[in-house]
C-alpha angles and dihedrals in degrees: 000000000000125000117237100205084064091058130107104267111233115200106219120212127208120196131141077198109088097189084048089045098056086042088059091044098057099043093047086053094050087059093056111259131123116241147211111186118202128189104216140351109277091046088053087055095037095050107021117112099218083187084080114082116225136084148286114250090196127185110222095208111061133131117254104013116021122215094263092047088054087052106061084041087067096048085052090068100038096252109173097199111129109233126219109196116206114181131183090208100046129153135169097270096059099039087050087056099038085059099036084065108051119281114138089224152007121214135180116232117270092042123216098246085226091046095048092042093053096043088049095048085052095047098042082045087051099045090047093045082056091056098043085060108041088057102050077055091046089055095042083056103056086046094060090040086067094063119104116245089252098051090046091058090051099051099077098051101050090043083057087059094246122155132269085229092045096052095038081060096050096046099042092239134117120274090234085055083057101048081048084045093048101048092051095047100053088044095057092038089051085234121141099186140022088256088058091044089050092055101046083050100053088045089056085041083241080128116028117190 
């Protein structure tokens, strides 16, 4: 499967205006990134390829369905693109709201190109950082998944530093079934001690604190 985070990031823009749109576009492109311009909401979630890292550039003020409308839609499906909102008509309270849930930025039309450059490297960072991530997580995952049931009862309880005795108590089992237990399952987790093992579990959720 392809990583995500090793693809090439696309900026998508987002702009009922088409004269506005192209603008984007252009200054989006002079900074480096690749772009898909839409020209309203629902062509943005009809067309869009979510597989491709990068970030939203969003108009707040479009018919149909607004920016910030756009905004909990995604949501709704679980998108992970960071969104920069940019607003000819914007004022503090908006801008307040548009942060407070969620958007990585907030910009005022026509934006300044160092301003735009620098609010689009820390959303497409962001948003590769958050696949990377996600697919260390991912991998962790199908590696404890190949664990048998047995193997995953026991896990917790050996990354908590608990004895052999002890577990093999607790799980009705021999003590000699848990230090087998124990060996396989350091070697398919790539472990090599309980602390390790702690610490690949908590990151699968697997241990929450």
């Amino acid at each position: 499967m392809m990583k995500t985070s090793k693809l090439s990031p696309i900026i998508r823009i987002v702009d009922d205006n088409e004269k506005v749109l192209a603008s984007e576009d252009f200054l989006v492109k002079m900074s480096g990134y690749r772009t898909a311009a839409y020209c309203n909401a629902r062509d943005f979630l009809e067309r869009d390829d979510p597989l491709f890292p990068g970030c939203v550039i969003l108009d707040v003020r479009m018919p149909e369905m607004s920016g910030l409308q756009l905004q909990e839609e995604m949501k709704k499906r679980e998108m992970d693109l960071p969104i920069i909102f940019l607003t000819g008509h914007g004022d503090v309270d908006m801008a307040v709201k548009a942060l407070l849930t969620g958007a990585s930025d907030f910009l005022v039309k026509p934006p300044e190109p160092q301003r735009l450059k620098d609010a689009l490297a820390k959303a497409v960072n962001l948003n590769l950082e958050h696949r990377q991530k996600e697919e260390i997580s991912r991998a962790k995952k199908e590696k404890f998944d190949k664990l048998t049931p047995a193997e995953k009862r026991a896990a917790e309880h050996i990354a908590k530093g608990t004895l052999n005795k002890v577990i093999a108590f607790e799980l009705d089992v021999s003590e000699r079934a848990v230090k087998n237990w124990r060996s396989s399952i350091f070697h398919k987790l790539d472990c090599k001690n309980a602390v390790e093992l702690y610490a690949f579990l908590r990151k699968i959720n697997v241990i929450q604190d």
